[in-house]
C-alpha positions in Angstrom: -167.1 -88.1 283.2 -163.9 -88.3 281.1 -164.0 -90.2 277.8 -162.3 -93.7 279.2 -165.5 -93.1 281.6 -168.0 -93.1 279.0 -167.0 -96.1 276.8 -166.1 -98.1 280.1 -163.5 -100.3 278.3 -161.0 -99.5 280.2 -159.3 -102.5 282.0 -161.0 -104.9 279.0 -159.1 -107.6 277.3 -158.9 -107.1 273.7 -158.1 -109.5 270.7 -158.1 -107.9 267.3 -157.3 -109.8 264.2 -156.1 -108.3 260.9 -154.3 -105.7 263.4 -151.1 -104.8 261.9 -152.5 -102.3 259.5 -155.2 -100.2 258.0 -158.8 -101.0 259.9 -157.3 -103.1 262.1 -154.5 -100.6 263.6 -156.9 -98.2 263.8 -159.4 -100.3 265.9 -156.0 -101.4 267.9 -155.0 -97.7 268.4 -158.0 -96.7 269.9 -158.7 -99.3 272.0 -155.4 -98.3 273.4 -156.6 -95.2 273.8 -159.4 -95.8 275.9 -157.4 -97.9 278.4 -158.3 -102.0 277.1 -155.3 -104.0 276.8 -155.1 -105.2 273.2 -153.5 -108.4 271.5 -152.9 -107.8 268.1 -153.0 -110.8 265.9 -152.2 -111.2 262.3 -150.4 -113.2 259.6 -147.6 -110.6 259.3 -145.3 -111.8 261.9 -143.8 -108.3 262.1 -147.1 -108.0 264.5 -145.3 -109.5 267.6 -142.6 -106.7 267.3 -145.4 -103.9 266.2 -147.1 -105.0 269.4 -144.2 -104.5 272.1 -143.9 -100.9 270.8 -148.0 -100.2 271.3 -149.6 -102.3 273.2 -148.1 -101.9 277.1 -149.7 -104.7 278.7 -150.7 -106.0 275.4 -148.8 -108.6 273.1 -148.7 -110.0 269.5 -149.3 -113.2 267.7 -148.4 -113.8 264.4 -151.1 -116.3 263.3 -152.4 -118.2 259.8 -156.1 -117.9 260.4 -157.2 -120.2 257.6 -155.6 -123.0 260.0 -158.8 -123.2 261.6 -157.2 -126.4 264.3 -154.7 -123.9 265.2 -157.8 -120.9 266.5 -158.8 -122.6 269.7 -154.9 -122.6 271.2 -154.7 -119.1 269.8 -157.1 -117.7 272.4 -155.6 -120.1 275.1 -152.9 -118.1 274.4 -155.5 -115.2 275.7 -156.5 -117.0 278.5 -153.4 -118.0 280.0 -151.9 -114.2 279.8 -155.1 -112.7 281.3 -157.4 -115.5 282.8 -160.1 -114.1 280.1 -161.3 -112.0 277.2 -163.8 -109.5 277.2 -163.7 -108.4 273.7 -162.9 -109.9 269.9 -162.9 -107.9 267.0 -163.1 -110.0 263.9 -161.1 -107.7 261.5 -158.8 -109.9 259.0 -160.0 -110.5 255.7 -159.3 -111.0 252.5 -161.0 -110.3 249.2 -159.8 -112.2 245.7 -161.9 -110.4 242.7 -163.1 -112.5 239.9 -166.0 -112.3 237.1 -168.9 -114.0 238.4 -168.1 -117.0 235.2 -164.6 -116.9 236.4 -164.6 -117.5 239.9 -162.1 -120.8 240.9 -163.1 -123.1 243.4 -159.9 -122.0 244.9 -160.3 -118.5 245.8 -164.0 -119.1 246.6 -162.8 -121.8 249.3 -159.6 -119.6 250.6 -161.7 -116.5 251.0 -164.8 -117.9 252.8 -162.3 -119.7 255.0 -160.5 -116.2 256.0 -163.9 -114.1 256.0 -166.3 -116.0 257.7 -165.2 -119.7 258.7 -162.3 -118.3 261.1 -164.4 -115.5 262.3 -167.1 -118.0 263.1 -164.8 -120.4 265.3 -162.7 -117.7 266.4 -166.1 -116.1 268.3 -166.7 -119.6 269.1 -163.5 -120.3 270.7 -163.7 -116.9 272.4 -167.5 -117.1 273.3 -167.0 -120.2 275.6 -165.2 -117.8 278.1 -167.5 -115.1 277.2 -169.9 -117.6 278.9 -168.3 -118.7 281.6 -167.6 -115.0 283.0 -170.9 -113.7 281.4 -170.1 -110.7 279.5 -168.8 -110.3 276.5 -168.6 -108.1 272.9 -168.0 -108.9 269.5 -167.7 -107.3 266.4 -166.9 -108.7 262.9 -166.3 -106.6 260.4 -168.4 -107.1 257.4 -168.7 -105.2 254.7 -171.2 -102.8 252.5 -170.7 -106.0 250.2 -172.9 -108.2 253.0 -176.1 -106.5 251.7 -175.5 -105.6 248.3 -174.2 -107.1 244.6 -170.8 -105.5 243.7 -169.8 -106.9 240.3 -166.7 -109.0 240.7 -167.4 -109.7 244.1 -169.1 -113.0 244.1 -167.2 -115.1 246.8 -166.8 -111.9 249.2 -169.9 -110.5 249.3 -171.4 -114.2 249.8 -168.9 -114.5 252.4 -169.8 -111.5 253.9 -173.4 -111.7 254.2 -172.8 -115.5 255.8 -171.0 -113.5 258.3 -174.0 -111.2 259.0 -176.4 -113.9 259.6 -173.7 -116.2 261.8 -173.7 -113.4 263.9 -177.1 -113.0 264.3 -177.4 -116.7 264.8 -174.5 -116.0 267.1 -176.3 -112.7 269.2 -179.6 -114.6 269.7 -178.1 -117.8 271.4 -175.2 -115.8 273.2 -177.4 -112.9 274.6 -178.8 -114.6 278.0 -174.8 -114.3 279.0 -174.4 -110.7 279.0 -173.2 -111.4 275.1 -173.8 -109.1 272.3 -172.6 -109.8 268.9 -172.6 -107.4 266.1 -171.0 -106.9 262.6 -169.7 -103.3 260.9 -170.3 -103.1 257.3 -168.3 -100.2 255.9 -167.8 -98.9 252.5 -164.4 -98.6 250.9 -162.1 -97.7 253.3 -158.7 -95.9 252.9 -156.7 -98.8 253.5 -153.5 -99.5 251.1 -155.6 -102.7 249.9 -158.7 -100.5 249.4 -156.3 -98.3 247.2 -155.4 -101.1 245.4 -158.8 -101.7 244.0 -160.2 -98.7 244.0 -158.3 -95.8 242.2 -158.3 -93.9 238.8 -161.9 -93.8 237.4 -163.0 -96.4 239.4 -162.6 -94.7 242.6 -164.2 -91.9 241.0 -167.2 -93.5 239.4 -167.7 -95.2 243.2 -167.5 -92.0 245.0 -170.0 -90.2 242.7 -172.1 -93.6 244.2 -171.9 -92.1 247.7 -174.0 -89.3 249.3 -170.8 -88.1 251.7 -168.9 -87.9 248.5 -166.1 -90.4 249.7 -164.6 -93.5 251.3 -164.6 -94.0 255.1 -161.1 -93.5 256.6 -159.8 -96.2 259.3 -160.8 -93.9 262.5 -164.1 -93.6 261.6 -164.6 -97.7 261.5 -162.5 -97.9 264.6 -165.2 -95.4 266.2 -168.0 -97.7 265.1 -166.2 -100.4 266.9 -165.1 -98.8 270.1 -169.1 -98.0 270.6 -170.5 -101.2 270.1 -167.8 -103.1 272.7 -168.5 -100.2 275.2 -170.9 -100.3 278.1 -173.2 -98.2 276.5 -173.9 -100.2 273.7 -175.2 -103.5 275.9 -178.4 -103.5 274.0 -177.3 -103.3 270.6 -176.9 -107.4 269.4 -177.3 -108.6 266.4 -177.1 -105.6 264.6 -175.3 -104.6 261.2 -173.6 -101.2 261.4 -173.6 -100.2 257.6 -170.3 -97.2 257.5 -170.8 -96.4 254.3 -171.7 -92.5 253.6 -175.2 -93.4 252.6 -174.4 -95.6 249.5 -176.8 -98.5 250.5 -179.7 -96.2 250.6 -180.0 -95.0 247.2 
């Protein structure tokens, strides 16, 4: 049994948000590598281009996904191309840091509406065909922030954690269609907006924080993903895959 065997996504439909770089990519890359045929969605519209280059049978869409009116024709889009979609990996997100006393309505509201209200109506608009052909994966990616306090992290880890329990919510209605539903929540990952945030001491006082010693790198949260949208992972719903080198445990 070769490796395309195994993971059994071969042939799949694929959308994958936040796709152009860091997690995202990575996810999209392997996907690609194990034979599903990926659309690559994200706000950069360099994405449509990005996508001719790596997807083959896949294609791009540059897409705003805090217009939540605009997410329903976005997997029409989908379902026109392909006549369905077998998997949706909830990857864009954004993260606005703030002092607890500090936070402004405004980057609460913008930063719930990009990490967990799209994510929620994009599954939505997805799982209605997920229905219909009765089979289906998702995965949002959550974050190590979902189950923990990080200090200046008040509107994304609450917006984080919502996403946890949607898809839950989401796993437990969706399961008697061959639907399983399950969020990733990694650590700092070595993404150029992980960078950003954490570098200099920071980074180091974090890393000292973590039993591997380090942050996850992109391939290791796109190997997460490509198990739980395989064949082998049809029992696993409603979970919360915590990535994070063992910092949540101690």
């Amino acid at each position: 049994m070769n490796i395309n065997e195994f993971f059994g996504i071969k042939g799949k439909i694929a959308v994958v948000t936040g796709a152009s770089a860091g997690i995202g990519l990575a996810i999209t890359e392997l996907m690609i590598q194990l034979g599903a045929t990926v659309v690559m969605v994200d706000k950069d519209p360099q994405v449509v281009a990005q996508a001719e280059k790596l997807t083959g049978d896949g294609f791009g869409i540059a897409a705003d996904l805090s217009d939540i009116a605009a997410i329903p024709a976005l997997i029409e889009q989908v379902i026109g191309r392909y006549g369905r979609i077998d998997i949706l990996v909830n990857n864009a997100g954004i993260g606005i840091l703030e002092a607890a006393s500090e936070v402004k309505k405004e980057s609460w509201d913008a930063t719930l509406l990009v990490n967990l209200t799209a994510p929620y109506f994009l599954s939505q608009a997805a799982g209605k065909y997920m229905i219909a052909q009765q089979y289906g994966r998702i995965v949002n990616i959550a974050s190590q922030a979902s189950v923990i306090a990080l200090e200046n992290h008040a509107a994304y880890c609450t917006s984080k954690a919502g996403l946890v329990i949607a898809s839950k919510v989401l796993a437990a209605e969706w399961g008697q269609f061959g639907i399983t539903v399950n969020t990733i929540s990694p650590t700092v990952v070595e993404t150029e907006l992980g960078k950003r945030y954490w570098q200099g001491e920071r980074a180091v006082a974090m890393t000292a924080k973590i039993p591997a010693g380090r942050f996850a790198m992109p391939d290791e949260i796109a190997g997460a993903v490509a198990y739980l949208v395989s064949e082998k992972a049809g029992m696993i719903t409603g979970e919360n895959l915590i990535v994070d080198g063992g910092y949540t445990i101690i």
